[in-house]
C-alpha positions, -999 to +999 in steps of 0.1 A: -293+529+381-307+492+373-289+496+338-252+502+357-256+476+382-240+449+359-211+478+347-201+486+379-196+450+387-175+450+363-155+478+371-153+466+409-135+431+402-112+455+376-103+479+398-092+456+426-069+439+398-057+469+392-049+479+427-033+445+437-010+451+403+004+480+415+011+464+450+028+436+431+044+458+407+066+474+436+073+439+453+084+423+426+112+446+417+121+449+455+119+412+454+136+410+423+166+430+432+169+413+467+175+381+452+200+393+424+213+426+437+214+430+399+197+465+381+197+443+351+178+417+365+151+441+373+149+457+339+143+422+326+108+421+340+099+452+315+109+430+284+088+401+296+052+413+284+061+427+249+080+397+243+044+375+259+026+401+233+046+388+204+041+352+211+004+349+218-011+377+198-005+360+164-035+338+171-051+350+210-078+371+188-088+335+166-095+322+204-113+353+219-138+357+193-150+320+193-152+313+231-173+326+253-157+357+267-170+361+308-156+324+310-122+331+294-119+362+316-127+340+349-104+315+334-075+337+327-076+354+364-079+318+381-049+309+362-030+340+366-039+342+404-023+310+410+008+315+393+017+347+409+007+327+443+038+306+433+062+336+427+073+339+464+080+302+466+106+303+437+143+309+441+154+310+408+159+343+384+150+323+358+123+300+370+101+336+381+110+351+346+090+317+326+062+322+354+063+357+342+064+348+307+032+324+309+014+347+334+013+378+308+007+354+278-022+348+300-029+380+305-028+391+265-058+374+263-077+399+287-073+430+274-094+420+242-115+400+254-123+428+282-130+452+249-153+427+232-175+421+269-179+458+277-194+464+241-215+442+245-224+447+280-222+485+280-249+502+254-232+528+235-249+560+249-229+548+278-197+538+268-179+572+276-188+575+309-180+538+318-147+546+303-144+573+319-149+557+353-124+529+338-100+549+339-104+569+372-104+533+390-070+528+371-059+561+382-069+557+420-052+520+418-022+538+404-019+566+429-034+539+460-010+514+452+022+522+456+012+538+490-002+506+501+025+485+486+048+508+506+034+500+542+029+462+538+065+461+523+075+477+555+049+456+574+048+422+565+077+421+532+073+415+492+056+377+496+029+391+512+024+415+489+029+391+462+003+371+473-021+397+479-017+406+443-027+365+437-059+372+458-070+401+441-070+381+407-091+356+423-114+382+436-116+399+398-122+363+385-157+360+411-168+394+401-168+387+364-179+349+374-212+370+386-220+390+354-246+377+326-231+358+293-230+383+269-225+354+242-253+329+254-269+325+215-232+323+200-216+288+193-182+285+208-161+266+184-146+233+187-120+234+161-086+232+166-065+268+156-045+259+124-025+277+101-053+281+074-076+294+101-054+324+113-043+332+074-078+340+073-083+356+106-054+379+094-072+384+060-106+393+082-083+419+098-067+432+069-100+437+045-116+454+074-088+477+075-090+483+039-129+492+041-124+515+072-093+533+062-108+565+078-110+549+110-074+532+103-056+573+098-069+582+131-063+549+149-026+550+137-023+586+145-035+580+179-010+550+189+016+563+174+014+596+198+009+570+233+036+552+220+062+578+217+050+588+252+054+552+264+091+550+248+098+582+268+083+569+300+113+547+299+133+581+305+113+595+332+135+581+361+170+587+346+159+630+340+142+634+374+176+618+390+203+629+366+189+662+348+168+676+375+196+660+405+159+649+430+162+626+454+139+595+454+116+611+478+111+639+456+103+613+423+079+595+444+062+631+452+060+637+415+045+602+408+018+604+432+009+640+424+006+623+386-019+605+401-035+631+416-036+645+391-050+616+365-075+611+386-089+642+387-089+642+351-110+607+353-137+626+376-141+650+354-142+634+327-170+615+344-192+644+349-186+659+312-190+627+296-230+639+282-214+674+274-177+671+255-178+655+225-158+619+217-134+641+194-124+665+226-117+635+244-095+617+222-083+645+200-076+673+223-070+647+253-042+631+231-026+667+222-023+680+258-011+646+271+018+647+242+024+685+254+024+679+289+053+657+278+072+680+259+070+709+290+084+678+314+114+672+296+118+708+288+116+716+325+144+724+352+128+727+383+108+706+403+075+726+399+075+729+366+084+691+362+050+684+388+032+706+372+038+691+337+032+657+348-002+667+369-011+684+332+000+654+310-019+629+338-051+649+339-054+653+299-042+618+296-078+604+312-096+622+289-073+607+259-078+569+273-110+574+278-117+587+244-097+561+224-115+533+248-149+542+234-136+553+200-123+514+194-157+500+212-178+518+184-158+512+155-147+484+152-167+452+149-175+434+177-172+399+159-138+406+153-126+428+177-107+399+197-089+394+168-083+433+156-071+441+190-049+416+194-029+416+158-031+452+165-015+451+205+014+429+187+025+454+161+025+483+188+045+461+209+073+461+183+072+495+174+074+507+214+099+479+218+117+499+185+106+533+197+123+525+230+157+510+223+159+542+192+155+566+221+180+551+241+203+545+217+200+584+206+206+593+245+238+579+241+256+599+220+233+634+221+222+647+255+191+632+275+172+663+277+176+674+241+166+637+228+133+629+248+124+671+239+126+662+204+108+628+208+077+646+227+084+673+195+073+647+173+045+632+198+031+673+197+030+672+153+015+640+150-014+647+183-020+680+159-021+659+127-046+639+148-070+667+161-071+681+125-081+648+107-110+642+140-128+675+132-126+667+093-160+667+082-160+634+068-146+617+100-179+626+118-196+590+112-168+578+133-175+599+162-211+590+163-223+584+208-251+569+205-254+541+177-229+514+170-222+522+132-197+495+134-218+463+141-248+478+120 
């Protein structure tokens, strides 16, 4: 138990994030739309953190992987706790859209450097379970949080919420603030970031991708399935209300029973993490989650639409889960900061593309017919994926209990 004390630190000041994100998540549109009274206003928010992706990903990786990472995490919540705190004291659109702006700039420099600390905090025997439970504390937050965001909204309104949301990045920043340096005998570098340095960040990335081209195939498959069922997740109100005619109670029944059922999938995923291989999780995880897409927007009813999303949410752990640990063991930690990030910057333009080619489709052919075909394609390529994982010579990527990538 000694060896998950720091882990589960970890995951605490994580999981409250995630909670309080949720919470915020449902004030700010409320909040959002109260000051507007514009839908458009609203869908602005959703552009704001590809458009933060593409602006600080071209060099966030150079940072990550010459600081020390438990400080930049503390630093990046501090900062990003604060701003939000200044949200509900703002009465300008366009005033909360720059704090918005800066806050997930800020916030692209977490997700990597998060990647980088838990493989090097978490040995590798352990990795799959610790993403497992990752990503049942994102699934509880996201099935939690919109219940609790829905009392204090009707309790005590969207500031408070707002500024709960501001607290719980605070509380995040003293958990990680407790754990060990994982990069005490590394030199944190003093130089400025210049143009020469990121050409040959870039290059770093780009020879590694050339040597691990193996790794690449599978990596690419895998994306490109979540992103597909990202692009249709920007669908997923419009058929519930105008395909399948529910009400808004009966949307918010099918979200939280996603939840349900996502977190399920996360507890089991827990307990079977010593018995199911890394290729079920990511392989067969991905293919049931692109599936489970496919039967929603094939449905008509309300059950089967449930029941498709409980299927896609429970698979969907497994898939996460998979790809978490996948990534953690293949690629190297020195330059995983800056893999991750040039990486998160070209997905955000494809799911930027993938999403704006979906709804320009919708347009002219009907809404059902496009998103079927589009979780179609999501189905070939998770196929294409599970076929290349049990190749034979992909085995040395798949590898639990050594770290072939930093050897």
């Amino acid at each position: 138990m000694k060896v998950w004390r720091n882990p589960l630190l970890l995951l605490s000041g994580i999981g409250v994030s995630y909670l309080g994100n949720w919470i915020y998540l449902i004030a700010l549109n409320l909040s959002i739309l109260k000051l507007t009274g514009s839908a458009a206003a609203v869908a602005g928010l959703y552009v704001i953190r590809p458009i933060a992706i593409l602006i600080t990903n071209t060099w966030s990786g150079s940072v990550i992987d010459r600081i020390n990472k438990r400080r930049l995490m503390v630093f990046i919540d501090v900062v990003r706790g604060v701003l939000v705190a200044v949200i509900p004291f703002i009465s300008s659109l366009w005033v909360i859209y720059v704090l918005l702006l800066l806050i997930n700039m800020a916030g692209a420099f977490f997700g990597p450097s998060a990647s980088v600390y838990i493989t090097k905090l978490v040995p590798p025997e352990n990795r799959k379970r610790f993403n497992s439970i990752m990503s049942m504390t994102s699934s509880g937050a996201f099935l939690l949080g919109p219940a609790v965001a829905g009392v204090l909204i009707m309790k005590v309104g969207t500031d408070l919420c707002i500024i709960i949301n501001a607290i719980s990045f605070l509380v995040c920043a003293f958990f990680i603030y407790l754990l060990p340096n994982v990069d005490e005998s590394s030199q944190e570098a003093r130089d400025r970031i210049t143009w020469k340095m990121l050409m040959s960040d870039w290059r770093i990335v780009r020879d590694f991708s050339k040597k691990a081209k193996a790794f690449i195939s599978i990596y690419i498959l895998f994306q490109t399935a979540m992103l597909i069922g990202f692009a249709l997740d920007s669908q997923e109100v419009t058929f519930i209300k105008q395909h399948l005619q529910l009400s808004d109670g009966d949307y918010g029944l099918i979200t939280s029973l996603t939840g349900a059922g996502t977190l399920l999938g996360g507890f089991i995923a827990i307990l079977a993490a010593r018995k199911i291989s890394l290729r079920f999780y990511l392989g067969v995880g991905m293919l049931f989650t692109s599936v489970g897409y496919a039967a929603f927007y094939a449905s008509s009813t309300f059950l089967i639409a449930t029941l498709s999303f409980m299927f896609l949410g429970f698979f969907m752990s497994f898939a996460n889960s998979g790809y978490a640990t996948f990534f953690q063991n293949n690629v190297p930690v020195e330059i995983m900061g800056r893999f991750g990030s040039v990486a998160d910057m070209l997905q955000a333009v494809i799911q930027i593309g993938f999403t704006l080619l979906l709804g320009a489709l919708i347009e002219g052919i009907s809404l059902q017919m496009v998103c079927f075909l589009f979780a179609g394609v999501g189905v070939i390529v998770s196929t294409i994926l599970i076929v290349s994982i049990f190749m034979p010579a992909k085995s040395v990527y798949f590898r639990e209990t050594v770290n072939i990538s930093n050897s």
